[in-house]
C-alpha positions as CSV (number, residue, x, y, z in Angstrom):
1,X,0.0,0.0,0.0
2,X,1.6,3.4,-1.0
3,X,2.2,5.4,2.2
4,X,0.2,8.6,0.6
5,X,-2.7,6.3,0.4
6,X,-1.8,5.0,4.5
7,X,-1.6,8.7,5.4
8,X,-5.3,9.2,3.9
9,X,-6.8,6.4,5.7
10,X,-5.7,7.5,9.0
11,X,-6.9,11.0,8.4
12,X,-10.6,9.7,7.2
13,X,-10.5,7.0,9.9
14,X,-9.3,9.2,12.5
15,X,-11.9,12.2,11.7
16,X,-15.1,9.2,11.7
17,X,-14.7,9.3,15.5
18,X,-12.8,6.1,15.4
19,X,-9.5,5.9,17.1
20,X,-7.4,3.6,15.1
21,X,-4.5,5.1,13.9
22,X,-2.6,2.0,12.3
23,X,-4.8,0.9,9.6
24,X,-1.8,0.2,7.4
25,X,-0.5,-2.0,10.4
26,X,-3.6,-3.9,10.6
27,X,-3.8,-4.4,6.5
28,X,-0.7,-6.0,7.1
29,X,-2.2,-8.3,9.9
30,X,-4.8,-9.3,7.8
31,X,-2.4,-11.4,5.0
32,X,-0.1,-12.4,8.0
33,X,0.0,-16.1,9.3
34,X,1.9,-14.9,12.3
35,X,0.6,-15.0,16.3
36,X,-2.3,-12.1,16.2
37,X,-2.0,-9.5,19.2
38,X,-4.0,-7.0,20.1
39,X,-3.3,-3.8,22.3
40,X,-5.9,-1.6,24.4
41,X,-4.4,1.1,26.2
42,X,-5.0,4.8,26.0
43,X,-2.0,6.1,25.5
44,X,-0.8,6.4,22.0
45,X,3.0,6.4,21.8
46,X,2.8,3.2,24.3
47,X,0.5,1.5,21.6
48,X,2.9,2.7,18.6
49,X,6.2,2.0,20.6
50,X,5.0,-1.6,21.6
51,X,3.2,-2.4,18.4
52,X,6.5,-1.7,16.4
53,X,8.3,-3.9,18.8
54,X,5.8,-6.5,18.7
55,X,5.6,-6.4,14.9
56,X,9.6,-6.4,14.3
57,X,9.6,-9.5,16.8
58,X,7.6,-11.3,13.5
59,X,3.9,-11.0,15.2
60,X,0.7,-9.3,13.5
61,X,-0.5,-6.3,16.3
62,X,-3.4,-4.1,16.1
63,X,-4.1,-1.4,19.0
64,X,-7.2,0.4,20.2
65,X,-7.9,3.5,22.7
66,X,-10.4,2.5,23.9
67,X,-12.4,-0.7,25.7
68,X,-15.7,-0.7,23.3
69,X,-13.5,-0.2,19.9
70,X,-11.3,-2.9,21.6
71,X,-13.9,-5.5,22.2
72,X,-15.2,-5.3,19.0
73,X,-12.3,-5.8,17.2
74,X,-11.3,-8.8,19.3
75,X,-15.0,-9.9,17.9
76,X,-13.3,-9.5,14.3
77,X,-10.0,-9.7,14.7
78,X,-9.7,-13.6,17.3
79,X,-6.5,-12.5,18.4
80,X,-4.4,-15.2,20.3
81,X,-2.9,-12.5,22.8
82,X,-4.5,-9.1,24.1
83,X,-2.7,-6.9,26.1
84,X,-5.2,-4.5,28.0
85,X,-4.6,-1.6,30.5
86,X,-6.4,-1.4,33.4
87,X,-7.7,2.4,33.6
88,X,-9.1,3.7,30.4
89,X,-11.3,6.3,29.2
90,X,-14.3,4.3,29.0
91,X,-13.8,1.6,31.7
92,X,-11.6,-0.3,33.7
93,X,-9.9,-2.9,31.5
94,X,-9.6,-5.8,33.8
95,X,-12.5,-5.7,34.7
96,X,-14.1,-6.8,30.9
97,X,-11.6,-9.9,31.4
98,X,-14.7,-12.3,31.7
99,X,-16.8,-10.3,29.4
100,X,-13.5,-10.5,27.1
101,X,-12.9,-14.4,27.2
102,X,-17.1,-15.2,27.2
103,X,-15.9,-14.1,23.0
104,X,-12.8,-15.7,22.8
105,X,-12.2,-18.5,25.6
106,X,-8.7,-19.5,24.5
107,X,-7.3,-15.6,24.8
108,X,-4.1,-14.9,26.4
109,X,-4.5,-12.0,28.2
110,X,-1.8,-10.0,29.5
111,X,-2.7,-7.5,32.3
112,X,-0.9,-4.4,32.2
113,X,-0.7,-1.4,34.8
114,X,1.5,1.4,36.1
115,X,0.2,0.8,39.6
116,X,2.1,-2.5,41.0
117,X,-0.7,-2.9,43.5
118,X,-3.1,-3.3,41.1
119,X,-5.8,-6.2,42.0
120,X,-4.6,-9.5,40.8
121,X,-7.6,-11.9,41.1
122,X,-8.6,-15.4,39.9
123,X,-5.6,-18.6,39.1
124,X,-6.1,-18.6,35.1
125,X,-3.7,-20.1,32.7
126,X,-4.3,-17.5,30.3
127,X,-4.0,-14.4,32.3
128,X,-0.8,-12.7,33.3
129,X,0.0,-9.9,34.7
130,X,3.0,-7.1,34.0
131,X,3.9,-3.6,35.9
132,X,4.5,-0.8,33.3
133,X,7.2,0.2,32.1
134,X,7.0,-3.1,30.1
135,X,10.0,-4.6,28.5
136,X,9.4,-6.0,24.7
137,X,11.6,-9.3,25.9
138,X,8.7,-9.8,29.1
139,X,5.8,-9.9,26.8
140,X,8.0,-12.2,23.5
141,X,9.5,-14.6,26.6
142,X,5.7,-14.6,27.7
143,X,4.3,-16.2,24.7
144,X,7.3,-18.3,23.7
145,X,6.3,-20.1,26.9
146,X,3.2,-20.5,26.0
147,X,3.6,-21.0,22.2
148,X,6.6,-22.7,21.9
């Protein structure tokens, strides 16, 4: 896709109300056969600093601003991984885990917050938990454990 045509898209996306500022990320995730992630959290240069990361690591990563334009995605997207924030601007994150996995039961979900005494509840194999500021190598070691 030629980047004037990128730049276009996230101008009309981003002026529809929606907050998804990497469609040419997600086109990308579309074709892809790699390990899907997908990122809620409010703040933007987290999302684009991680996603890179993520992405230059070999996985497919979409992000979203908000909990409702998260949750539906995850609806069209069936990620394998999400990593979610706790406190965003429509919600608290962690607490749509159950709503989350009622859509897709098999989701990894990584738990992320600035606050290290953040809540931890319930003994699930596919929830973890890690204290902002994440490292790249926490989250990649993270699913090579459980992807192998």
């Amino acid at each position: 896709m030629p980047s004037s045509v990128r730049i276009i898209l996230h101008f009309l996306v981003k002026n529809c109300g929606l907050y998804f500022y990497n469609v040419d990320i997600y086109t990308q995730a579309m074709v892809s056969g790699a390990l899907k992630i997908l990122i809620i959290d409010d703040e933007p240069d987290l999302c684009f600093l991680l996603s890179n990361l993520l992405i230059s690591q070999g996985y497919d990563v979409t992000y979203f601003h908000t909990l409702k334009s998260g949750i539906e995605a995850i609806k069209i997207i069936n990620p394998q991984w999400l990593i979610i924030d706790n406190n965003l601007p429509d919600g608290l994150g962690w607490e749509k885990t159950d709503e989350i996995l009622e859509i897709n039961e098999h989701l990894h979900i990584i738990k992320i917050s600035a606050n290290p005494d953040s809540p931890r509840t319930g003994n699930r194999y596919n929830i973890h938990y890690l204290i902002k500021p994440i490292k790249v190598q926490a989250i990649v070691e993270l699913i090579n454990e459980q992807h192998p």
